[in-house]
C-alpha positions as CSV (number, residue, x, y, z in Angstrom):
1,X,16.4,-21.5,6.7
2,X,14.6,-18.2,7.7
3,X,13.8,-15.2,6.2
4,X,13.9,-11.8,7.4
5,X,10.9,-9.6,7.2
6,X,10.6,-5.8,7.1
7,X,10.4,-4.9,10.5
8,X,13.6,-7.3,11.1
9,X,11.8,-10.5,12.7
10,X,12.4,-13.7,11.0
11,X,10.4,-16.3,10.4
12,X,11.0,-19.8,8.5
13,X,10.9,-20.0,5.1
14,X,8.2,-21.9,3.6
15,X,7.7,-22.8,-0.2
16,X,4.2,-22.9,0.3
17,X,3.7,-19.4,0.9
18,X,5.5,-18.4,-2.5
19,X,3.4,-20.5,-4.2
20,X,0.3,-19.3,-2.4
21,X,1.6,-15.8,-3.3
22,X,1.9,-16.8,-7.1
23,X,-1.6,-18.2,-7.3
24,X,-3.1,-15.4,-5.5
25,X,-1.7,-13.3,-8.2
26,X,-3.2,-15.6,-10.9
27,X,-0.5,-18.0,-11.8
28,X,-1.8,-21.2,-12.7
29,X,-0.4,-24.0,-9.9
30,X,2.0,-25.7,-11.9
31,X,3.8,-22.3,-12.6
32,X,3.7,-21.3,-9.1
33,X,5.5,-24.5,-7.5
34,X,8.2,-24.2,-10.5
35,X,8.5,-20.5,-9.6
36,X,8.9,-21.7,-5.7
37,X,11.1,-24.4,-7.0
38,X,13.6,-21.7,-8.5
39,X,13.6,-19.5,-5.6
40,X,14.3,-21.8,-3.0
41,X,17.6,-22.9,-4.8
42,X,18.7,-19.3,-4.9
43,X,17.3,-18.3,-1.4
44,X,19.7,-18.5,1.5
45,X,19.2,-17.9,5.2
46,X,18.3,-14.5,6.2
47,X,17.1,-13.5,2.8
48,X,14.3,-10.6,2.7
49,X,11.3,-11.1,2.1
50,X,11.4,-8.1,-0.1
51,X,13.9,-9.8,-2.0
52,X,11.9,-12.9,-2.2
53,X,9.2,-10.3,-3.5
54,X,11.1,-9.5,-6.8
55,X,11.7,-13.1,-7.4
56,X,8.1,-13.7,-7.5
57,X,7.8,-10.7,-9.6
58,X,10.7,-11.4,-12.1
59,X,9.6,-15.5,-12.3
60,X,5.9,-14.3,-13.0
61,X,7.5,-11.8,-15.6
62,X,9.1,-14.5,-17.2
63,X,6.0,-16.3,-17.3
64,X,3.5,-13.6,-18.4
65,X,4.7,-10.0,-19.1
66,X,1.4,-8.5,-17.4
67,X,3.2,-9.8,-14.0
68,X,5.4,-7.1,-15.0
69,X,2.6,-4.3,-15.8
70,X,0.8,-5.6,-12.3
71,X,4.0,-4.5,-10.7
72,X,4.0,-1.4,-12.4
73,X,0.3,-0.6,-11.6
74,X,0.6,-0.1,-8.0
75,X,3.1,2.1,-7.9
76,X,1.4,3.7,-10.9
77,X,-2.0,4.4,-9.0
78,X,0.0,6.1,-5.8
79,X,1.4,8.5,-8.5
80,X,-1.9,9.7,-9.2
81,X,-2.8,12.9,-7.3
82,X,-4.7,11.8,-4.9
83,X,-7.4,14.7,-5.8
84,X,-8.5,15.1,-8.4
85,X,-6.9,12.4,-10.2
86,X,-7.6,9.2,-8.4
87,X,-11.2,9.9,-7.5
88,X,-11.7,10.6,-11.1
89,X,-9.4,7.5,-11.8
90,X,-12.3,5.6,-9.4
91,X,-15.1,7.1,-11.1
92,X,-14.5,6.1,-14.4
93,X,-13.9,2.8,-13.5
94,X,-17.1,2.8,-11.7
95,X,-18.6,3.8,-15.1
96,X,-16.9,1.1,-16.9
97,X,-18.8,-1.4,-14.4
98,X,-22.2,-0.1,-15.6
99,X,-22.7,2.6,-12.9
100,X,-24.5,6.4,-13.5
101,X,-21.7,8.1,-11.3
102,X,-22.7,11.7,-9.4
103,X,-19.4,13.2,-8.2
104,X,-18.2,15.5,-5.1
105,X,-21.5,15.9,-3.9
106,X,-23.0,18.1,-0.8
107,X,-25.6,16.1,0.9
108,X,-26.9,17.6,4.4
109,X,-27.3,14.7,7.0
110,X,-29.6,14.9,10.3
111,X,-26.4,16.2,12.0
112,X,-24.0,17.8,9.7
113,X,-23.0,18.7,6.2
114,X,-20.7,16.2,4.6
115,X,-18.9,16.8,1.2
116,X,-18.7,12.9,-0.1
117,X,-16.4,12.1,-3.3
118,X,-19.6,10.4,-5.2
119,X,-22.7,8.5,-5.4
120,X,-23.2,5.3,-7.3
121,X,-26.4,4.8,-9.2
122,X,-27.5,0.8,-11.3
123,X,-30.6,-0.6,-10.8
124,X,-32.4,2.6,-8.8
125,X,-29.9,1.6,-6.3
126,X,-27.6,4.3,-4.4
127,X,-24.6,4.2,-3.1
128,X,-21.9,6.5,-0.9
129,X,-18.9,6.4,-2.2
130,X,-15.9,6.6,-0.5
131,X,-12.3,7.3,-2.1
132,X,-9.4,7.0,0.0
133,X,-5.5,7.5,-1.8
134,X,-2.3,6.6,-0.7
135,X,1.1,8.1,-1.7
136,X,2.7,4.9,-0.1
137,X,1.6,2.0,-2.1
138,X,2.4,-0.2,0.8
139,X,0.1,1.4,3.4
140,X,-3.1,-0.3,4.8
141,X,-6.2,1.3,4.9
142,X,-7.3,1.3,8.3
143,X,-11.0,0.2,10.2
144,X,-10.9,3.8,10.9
145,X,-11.9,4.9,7.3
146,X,-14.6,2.5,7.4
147,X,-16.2,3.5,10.5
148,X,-15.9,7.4,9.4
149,X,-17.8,6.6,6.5
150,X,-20.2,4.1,8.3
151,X,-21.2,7.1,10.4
152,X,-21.8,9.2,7.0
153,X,-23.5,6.7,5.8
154,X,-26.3,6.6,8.5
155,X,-26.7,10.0,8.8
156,X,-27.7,10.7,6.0
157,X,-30.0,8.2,5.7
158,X,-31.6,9.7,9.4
159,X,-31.4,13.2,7.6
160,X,-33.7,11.5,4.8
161,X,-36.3,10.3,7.2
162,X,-36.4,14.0,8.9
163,X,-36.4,15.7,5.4
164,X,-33.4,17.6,5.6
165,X,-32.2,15.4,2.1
166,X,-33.7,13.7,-0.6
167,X,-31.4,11.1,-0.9
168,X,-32.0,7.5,0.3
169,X,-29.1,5.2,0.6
170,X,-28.6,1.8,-0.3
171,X,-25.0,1.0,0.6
172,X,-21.7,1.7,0.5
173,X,-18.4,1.6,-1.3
174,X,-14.8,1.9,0.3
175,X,-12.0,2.2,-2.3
176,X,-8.6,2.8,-2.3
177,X,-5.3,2.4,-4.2
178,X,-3.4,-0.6,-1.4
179,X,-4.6,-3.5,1.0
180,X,-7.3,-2.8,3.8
181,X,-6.4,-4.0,6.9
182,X,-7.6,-7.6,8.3
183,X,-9.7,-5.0,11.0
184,X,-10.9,-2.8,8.2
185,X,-12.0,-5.9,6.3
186,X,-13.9,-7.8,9.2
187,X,-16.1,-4.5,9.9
188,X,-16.8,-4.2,6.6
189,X,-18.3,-7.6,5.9
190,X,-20.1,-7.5,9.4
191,X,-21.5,-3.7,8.2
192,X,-22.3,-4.5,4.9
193,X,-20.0,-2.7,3.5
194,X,-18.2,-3.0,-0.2
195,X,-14.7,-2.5,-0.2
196,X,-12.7,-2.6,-3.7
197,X,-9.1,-2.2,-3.3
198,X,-5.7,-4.2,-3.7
199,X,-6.5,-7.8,-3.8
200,X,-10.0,-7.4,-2.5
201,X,-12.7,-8.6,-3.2
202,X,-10.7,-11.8,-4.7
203,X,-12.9,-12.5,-7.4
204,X,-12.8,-8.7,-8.9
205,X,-10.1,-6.8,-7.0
206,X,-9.0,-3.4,-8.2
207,X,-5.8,-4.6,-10.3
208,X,-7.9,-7.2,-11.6
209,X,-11.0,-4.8,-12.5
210,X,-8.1,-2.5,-14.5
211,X,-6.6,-5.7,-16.6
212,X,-9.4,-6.8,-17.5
213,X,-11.6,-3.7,-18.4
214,X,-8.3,-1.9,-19.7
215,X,-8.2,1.5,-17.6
216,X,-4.4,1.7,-16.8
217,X,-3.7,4.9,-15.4
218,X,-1.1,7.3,-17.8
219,X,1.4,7.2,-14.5
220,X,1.8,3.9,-15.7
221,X,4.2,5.0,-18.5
222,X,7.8,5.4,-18.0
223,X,10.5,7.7,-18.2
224,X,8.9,10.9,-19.4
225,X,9.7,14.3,-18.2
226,X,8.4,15.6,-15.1
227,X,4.8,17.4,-15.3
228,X,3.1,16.0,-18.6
229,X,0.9,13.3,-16.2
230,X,-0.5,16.6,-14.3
231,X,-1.0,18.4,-18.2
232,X,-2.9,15.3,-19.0
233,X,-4.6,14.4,-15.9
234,X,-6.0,18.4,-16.2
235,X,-7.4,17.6,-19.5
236,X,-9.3,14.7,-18.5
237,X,-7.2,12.2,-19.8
238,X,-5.9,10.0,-16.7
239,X,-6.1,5.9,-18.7
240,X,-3.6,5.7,-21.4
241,X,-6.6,4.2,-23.8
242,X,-7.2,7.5,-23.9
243,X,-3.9,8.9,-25.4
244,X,-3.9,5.9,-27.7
245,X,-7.3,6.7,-28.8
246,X,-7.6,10.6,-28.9
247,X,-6.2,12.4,-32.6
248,X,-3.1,13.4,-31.9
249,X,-3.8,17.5,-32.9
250,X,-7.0,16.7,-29.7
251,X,-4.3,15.9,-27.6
252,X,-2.0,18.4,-28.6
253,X,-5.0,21.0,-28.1
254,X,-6.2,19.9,-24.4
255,X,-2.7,19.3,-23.0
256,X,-0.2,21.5,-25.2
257,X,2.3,19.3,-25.4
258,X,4.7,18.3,-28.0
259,X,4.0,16.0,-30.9
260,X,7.0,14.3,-30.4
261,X,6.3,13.6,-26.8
262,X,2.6,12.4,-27.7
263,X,3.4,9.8,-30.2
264,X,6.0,8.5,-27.9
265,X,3.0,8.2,-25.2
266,X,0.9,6.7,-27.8
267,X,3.8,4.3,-29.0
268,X,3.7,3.1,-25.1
269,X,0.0,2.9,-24.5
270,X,-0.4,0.7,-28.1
271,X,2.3,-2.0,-26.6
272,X,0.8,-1.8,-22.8
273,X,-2.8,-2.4,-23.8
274,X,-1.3,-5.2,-26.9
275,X,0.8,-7.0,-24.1
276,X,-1.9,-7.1,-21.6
């Protein structure tokens, strides 16, 4: 039996690979091979791999319903405006890991001026950091992002040693809403360089850092009119912990929206964060 991948190639089907698939996405082993069990009676040759995809999804939902809120989250952080919304989506997220955050900075390297989207600050340590957004949740960031900001990176730190800055770099973080590429990911390691994005670093990867610390973004709620995320993103409030935390009438105030409409949000954000 084979199934059919995106671009049209096929390739065999192997079990192994859903359950792979299932414990990368934190299903304990048992679960995944009864999860691969039930899909391999229902595949049938030629069948997507998408459509293998929301098996995987719908089995782990079954399982767990914050399968069904992982789901939900990537397409909920390629919502987000890229700027300002996501690099303030990084930066409090950042803050949340124990980090002084200094955002959209001008630092003057030996070279050129470059406008960065933040430096990191714990333990007197700096760090550049990098936001990158995608409107396609399914898009790789490329090597080339890395080696861009690689090349920031170092000249800045030359534009310390000739005095034309004050600020002494320590490292550097890369982070963005999808996957790097296997490229991207190679030059980072060999360059030192941190990367936090979809399913990387294993141990503490973006979705993960947002389950566990709470910080779902307010695109994450469903089936609301169009333009309340932008009224609430422009007063600040981009993680729906937020609406379920803020008085109601300081909600009201900052975003001028309905009552109505707010405790609905609120109703949402109180089950999200109870589920998960």
């Amino acid at each position: 039996m084979y199934v059919t991948k995106a671009d049209g190639t096929k390739q065999k089907f192997l079990k192994k690979k859903i359950i792979r698939t299932c414990i990368r996405m934190g299903a304990p082993e048992d679960i995944a091979r009864k999860i691969a069990d039930k899909i391999e009676e229902r595949a049938y040759d030629g069948i997507p791999t998408k459509e293998i995809l929301n098996l995987i999804f719908h089995y782990l939902g079954e399982y767990d319903t914050r399968f069904i809120h992982r789901r939900n989250l990537r397409k909920s952080l390629s919502l987000l405006r890229p700027k300002p919304d996501f690099e303030q989506f990084v930066r409090l997220i950042f803050k949340e890991l124990g980090y002084d955050v200094l955002p959209n900075q001008i630092v003057k390297g030996k070279c050129v001026e470059y406008e960065i989207d933040g430096i990191l600050i714990r333990n007197g340590r700096k760090f550049l950091l990098e936001v990158k957004h995608h409107l396609n949740p399914h898009t790789y960031t490329g090597m080339d992002v890395c080696l861009v900001t690689f090349a920031k990176y170092l000249d800045i730190n030359e534009g310390f040693e000739v005095k034309t800055n004050n600020l002494k770099l320590d490292g550097i973080f890369v982070v963005c809403n999808t996957k790097f590429s296997n490229h991207a990911i190679r030059y980072a390691i060999c360059k030192g360089i941190n990367l936090l994005g979809w399913n990387i670093p294993l141990d503490n990867s973006l979705e993960k850092v947002i389950e566990k610390k709470k910080l779902y973004p307010i695109t994450i709620l469903k089936d609301e009119e169009n333009g309340f995320y932008n009224r609430l993103a422009d007063a600040g409030v981009l993680l729906i912990k937020q609406i379920e935390e803020l008085p109601l009438k300081d909600l009201h105030e900052a975003t001028g929206l309905d009552f109505n409409v707010l405790e609905r949000l609120k109703s949402k954000a109180k089950l999200i964060l109870k589920q998960n």
